[in-house]
C-alpha positions as CSV (number, residue, x, y, z in Angstrom):
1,X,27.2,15.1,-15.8
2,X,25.9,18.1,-13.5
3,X,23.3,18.4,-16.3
4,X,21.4,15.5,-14.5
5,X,21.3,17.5,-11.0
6,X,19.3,20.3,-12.1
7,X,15.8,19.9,-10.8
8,X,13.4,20.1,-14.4
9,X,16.2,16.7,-15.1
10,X,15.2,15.4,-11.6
11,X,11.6,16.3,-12.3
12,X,11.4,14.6,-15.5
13,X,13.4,11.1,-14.4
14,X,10.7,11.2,-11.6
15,X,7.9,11.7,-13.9
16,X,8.8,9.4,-16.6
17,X,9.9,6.6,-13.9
18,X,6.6,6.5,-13.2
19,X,5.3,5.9,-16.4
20,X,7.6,4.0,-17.2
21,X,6.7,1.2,-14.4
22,X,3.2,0.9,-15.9
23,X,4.0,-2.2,-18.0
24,X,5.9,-3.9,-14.9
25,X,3.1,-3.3,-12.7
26,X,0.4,-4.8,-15.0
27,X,2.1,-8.0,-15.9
28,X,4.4,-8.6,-12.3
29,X,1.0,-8.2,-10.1
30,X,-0.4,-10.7,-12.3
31,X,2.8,-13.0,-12.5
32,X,2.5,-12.5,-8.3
33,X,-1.2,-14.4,-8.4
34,X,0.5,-16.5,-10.4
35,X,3.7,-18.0,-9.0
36,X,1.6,-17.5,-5.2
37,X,-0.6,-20.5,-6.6
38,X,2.3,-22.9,-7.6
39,X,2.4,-22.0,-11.7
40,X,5.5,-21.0,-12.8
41,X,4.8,-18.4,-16.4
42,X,7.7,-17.8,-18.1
43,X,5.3,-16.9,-21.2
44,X,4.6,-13.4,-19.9
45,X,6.7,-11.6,-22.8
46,X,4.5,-13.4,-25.5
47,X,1.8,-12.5,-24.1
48,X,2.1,-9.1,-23.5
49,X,3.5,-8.6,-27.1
50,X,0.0,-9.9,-28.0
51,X,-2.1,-8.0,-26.2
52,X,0.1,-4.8,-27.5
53,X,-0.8,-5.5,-31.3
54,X,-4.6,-6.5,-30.4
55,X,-4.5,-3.6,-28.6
56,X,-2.9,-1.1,-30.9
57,X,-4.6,-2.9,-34.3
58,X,-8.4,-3.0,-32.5
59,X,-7.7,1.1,-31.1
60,X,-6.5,1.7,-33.8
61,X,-9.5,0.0,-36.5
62,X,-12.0,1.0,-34.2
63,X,-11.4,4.8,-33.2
64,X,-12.0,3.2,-30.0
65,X,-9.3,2.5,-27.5
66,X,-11.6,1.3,-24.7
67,X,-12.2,-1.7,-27.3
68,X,-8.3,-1.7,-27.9
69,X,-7.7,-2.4,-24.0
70,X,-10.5,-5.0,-23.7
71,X,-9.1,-6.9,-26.7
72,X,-5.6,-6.7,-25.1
73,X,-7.1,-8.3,-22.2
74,X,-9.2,-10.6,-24.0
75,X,-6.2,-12.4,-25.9
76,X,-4.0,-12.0,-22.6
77,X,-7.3,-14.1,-21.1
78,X,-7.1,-16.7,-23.9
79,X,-3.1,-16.5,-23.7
80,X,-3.8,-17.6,-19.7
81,X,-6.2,-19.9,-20.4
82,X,-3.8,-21.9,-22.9
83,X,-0.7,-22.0,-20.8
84,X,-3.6,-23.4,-17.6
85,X,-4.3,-25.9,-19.8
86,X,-0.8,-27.1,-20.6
87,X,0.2,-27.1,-16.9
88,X,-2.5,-27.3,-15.0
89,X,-4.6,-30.3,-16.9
90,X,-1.8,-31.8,-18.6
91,X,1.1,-30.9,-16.2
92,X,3.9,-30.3,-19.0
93,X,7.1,-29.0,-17.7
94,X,6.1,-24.8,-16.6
95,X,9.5,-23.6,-17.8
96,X,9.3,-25.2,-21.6
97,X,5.7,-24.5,-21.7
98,X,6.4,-20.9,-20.6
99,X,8.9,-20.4,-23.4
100,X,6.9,-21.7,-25.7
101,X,4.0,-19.4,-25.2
102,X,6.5,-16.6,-25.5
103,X,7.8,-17.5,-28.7
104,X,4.1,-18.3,-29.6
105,X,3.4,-14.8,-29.0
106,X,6.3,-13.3,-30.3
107,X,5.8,-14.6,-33.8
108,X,2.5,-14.5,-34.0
109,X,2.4,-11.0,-33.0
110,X,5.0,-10.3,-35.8
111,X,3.5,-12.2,-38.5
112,X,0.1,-10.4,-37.7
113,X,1.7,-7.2,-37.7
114,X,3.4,-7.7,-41.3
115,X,-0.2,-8.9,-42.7
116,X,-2.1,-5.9,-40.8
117,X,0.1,-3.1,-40.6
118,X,3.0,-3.3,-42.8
119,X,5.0,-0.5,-40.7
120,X,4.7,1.3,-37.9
121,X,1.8,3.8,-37.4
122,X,1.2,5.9,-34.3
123,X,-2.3,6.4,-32.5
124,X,-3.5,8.8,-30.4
125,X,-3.3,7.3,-27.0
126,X,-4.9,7.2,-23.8
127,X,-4.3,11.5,-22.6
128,X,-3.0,12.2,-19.1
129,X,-5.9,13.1,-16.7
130,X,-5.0,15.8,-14.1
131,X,-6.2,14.5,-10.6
132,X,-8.1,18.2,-9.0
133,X,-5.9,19.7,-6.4
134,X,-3.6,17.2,-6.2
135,X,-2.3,18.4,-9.4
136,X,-1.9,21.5,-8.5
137,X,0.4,20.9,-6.1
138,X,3.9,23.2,-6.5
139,X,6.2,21.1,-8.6
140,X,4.9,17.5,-7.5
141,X,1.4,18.2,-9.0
142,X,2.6,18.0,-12.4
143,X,4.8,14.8,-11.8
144,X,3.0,12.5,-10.0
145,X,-1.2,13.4,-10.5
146,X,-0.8,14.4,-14.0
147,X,-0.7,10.9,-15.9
148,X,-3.1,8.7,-18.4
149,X,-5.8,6.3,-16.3
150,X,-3.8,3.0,-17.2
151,X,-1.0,4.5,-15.1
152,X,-3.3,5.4,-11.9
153,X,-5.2,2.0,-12.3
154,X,-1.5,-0.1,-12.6
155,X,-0.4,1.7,-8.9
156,X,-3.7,1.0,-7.3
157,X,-3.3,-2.7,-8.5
158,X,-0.6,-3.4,-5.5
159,X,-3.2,-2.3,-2.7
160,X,-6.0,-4.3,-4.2
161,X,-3.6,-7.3,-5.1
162,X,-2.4,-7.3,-1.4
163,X,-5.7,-6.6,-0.2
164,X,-7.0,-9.9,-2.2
165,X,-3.9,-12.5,-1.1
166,X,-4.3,-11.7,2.6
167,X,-6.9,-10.2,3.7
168,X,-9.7,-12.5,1.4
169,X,-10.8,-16.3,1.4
170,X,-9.7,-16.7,-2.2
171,X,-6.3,-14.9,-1.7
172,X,-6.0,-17.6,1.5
173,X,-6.5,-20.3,-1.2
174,X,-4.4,-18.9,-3.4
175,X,-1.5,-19.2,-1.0
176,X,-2.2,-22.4,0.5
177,X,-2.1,-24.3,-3.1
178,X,0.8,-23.2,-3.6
179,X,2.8,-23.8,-0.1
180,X,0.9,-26.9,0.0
181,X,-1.5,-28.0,-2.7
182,X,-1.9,-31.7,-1.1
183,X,-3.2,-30.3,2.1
184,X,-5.0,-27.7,0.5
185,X,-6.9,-30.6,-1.4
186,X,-8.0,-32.4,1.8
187,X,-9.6,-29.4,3.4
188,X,-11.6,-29.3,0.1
189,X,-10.0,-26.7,-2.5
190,X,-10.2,-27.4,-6.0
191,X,-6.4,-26.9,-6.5
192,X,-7.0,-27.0,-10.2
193,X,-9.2,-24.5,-10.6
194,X,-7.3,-21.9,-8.3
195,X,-4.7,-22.7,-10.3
196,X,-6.5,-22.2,-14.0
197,X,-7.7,-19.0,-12.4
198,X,-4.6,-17.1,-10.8
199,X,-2.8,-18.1,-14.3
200,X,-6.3,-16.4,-16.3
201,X,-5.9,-13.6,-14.0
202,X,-2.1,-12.9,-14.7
203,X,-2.5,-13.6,-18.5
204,X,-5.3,-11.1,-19.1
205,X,-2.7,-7.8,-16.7
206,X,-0.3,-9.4,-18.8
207,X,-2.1,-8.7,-21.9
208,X,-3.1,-5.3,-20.3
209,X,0.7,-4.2,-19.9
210,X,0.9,-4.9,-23.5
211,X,-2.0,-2.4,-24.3
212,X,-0.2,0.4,-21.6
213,X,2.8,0.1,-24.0
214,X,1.0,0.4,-27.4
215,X,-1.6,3.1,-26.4
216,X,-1.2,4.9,-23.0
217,X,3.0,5.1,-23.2
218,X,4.3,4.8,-26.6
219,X,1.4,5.2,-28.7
220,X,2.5,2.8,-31.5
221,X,3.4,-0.5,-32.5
222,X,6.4,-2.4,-33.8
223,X,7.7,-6.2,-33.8
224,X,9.3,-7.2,-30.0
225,X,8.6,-3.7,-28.3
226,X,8.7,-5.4,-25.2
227,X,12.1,-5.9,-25.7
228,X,12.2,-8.6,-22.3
229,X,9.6,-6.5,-20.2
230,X,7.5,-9.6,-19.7
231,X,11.0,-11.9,-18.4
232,X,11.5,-8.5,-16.3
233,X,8.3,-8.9,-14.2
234,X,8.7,-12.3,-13.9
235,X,12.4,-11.2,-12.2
236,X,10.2,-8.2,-10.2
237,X,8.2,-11.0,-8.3
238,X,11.3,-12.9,-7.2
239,X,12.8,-9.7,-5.9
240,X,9.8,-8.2,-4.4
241,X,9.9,-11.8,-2.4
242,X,6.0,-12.4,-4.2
243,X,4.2,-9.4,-2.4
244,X,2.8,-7.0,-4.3
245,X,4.7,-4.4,-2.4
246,X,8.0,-5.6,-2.7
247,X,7.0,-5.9,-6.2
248,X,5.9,-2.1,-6.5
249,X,9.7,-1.3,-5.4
250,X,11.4,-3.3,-7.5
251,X,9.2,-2.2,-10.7
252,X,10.4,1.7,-9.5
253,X,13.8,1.2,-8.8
254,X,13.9,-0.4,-12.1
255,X,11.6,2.2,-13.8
256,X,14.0,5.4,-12.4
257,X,16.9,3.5,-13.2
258,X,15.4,3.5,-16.9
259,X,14.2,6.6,-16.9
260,X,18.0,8.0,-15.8
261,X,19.8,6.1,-18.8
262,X,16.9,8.0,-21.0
263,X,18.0,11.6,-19.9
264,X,21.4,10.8,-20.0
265,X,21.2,10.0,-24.0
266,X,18.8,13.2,-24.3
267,X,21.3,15.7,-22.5
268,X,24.3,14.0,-24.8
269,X,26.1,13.0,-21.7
270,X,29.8,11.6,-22.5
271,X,28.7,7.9,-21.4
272,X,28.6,4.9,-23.8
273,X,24.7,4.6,-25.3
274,X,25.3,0.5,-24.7
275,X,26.8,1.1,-21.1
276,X,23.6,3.5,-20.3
277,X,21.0,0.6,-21.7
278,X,23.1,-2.2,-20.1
279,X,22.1,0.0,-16.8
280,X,18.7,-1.1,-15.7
281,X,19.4,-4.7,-16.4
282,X,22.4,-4.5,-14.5
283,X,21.1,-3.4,-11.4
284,X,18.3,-5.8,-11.9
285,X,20.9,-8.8,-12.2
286,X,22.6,-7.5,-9.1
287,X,18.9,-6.7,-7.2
288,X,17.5,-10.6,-7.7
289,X,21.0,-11.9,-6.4
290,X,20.2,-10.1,-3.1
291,X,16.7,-10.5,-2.8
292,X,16.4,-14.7,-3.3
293,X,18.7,-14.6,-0.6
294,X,16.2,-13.5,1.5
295,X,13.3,-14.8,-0.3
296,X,11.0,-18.0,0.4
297,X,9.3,-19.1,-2.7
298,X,6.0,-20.9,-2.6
299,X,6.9,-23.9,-1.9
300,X,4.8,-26.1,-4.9
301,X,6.0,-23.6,-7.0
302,X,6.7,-25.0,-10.7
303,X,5.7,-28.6,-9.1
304,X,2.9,-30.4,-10.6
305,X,-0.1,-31.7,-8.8
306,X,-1.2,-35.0,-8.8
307,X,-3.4,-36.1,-5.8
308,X,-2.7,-38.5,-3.5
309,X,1.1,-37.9,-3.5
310,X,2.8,-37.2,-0.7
């Protein structure tokens, strides 16, 4: 166990912690525009296992994974679009629709990937870019300012994403439809289209997160690699209390706790391989029962809106 002290182990669980919350970012500051307007997406998993084959399979055809990414967030987009329509316009219930996108996505991810693919293949992925100066810094350089662009862009998300629910007139609407969507209707907001927006806007970092897996992180792709990532985020907004900095922590402490069950397998550690996997999700179950203690939801959140009620 004193194999996990040393500080190249400490290093590394910091480093890949940090890659590792690239996913979470993408598709929880998304899910946080999301639940903030009153839709509750449960069909984040489905959608980010599209956007990872589109991402991979267009990269991959290509020789282009600029085109991979903007495919990824293209589908994610369409993905958006379909659950705003099923909620929004004809008001179905957000939890069912939500699972249904996910298995949507989940099968037709797979079926696309046994007609396309066949087996896994591996691509060259997005390369880590080494930020001047600031990677040169004694051992911390290398760790945190040495990474691919999808990972800088994913931690610079939570400043913009708080930046644009607090500080803008759009984020103000954003929050007021979904504390209040009747009263945000009589002062004039379309509550509808906030609504079909916020859920566009978290489908297309949802399909993005998919993409970070397939060709920034893991560089491949194979049926369900989210493996629950996308029910995960929708957990990190809960716990991060549906800031985009609360949601930054909880993607980390997840990510590190990840990253530590990783290096235990690699340094052969006498600890069960189920017990280390059953780690993260663990402390994730134990995390959310704190946090919606001290949580206030959006108040309209999963509630339908129909004007003129009360």
């Amino acid at each position: 166990m004193g194999d996990l002290f040393t500080l190249p182990v400490l290093l590394g669980i910091l480093y890949s912690g940090i890659r590792l919350a690239t996913p979470y970012l993408y598709a929880a500051i998304g899910e946080t525009f999301v639940q903030n307007s009153g839709i509750f997406n449960l069909g984040v998993e489905g959608i980010m296992l599209m956007g990872a084959y589109v991402g991979f399979f267009v990269g991959m055809t290509t020789g282009s994974l600029w085109l991979g990414l903007l495919g990824a967030a293209l589908v994610g987009l369409l993905m958006g679009l379909l659950m705003a329509v099923v909620s929004v316009t004809f008001k179905a219930e957000q939890g069912i629709s939500g699972i249904g996108l996910h298995l949507f996505g989940m099968g037709l991810s797979s079926l696309l990937f046994k007609k396309t693919l066949g087996g896994v293949e591996s691509i060259s992925g997005f390369q880590p870019i080494k930020i001047p100066l600031l990677g040169d810094i004694p051992l911390l350089g290398d760790v945190l300012f040495n990474h691919n662009l999808l990972v800088y862009v994913a931690f610079l998300l939570v400043p913009i994403a708080a930046f644009v629910l607090y500080k803008t007139t759009f984020g103000l609407k954003v929050r007021s439809v979904g504390q209040n969507p009747q009263a945000a209707d009589s002062l004039g907001i379309n509550v509808a289209q906030i609504r079909y927006t916020t859920v566009c806007i978290g489908g297309t970092l949802a399909g993005i997160a998919g993409a970070s897996l397939s060709i920034a992180l893991i560089n491949l792709f194979q049926e369900n690699m989210t493996n629950g990532m996308g029910f995960i985020a929708v957990a990190l907004v809960y716990f991060g209390s549906w800031r985009p900095g609360g949601v930054l922590v909880g993607a980390l402490i997840f990510s590190f706790v990840n990253a530590l069950q990783l290096w235990i397998q690699v340094k052969g550690i006498n600890l069960p391989s189920d017990l280390a996997v059953m780690m993260p999700y663990v402390l994730t179950i134990l995390a959310l029962a704190f946090a919606v203690r001290r949580a206030r939801q959006p108040a309209a959140l999963s509630k339908p809106f129909e004007r003129g009620e009360n």
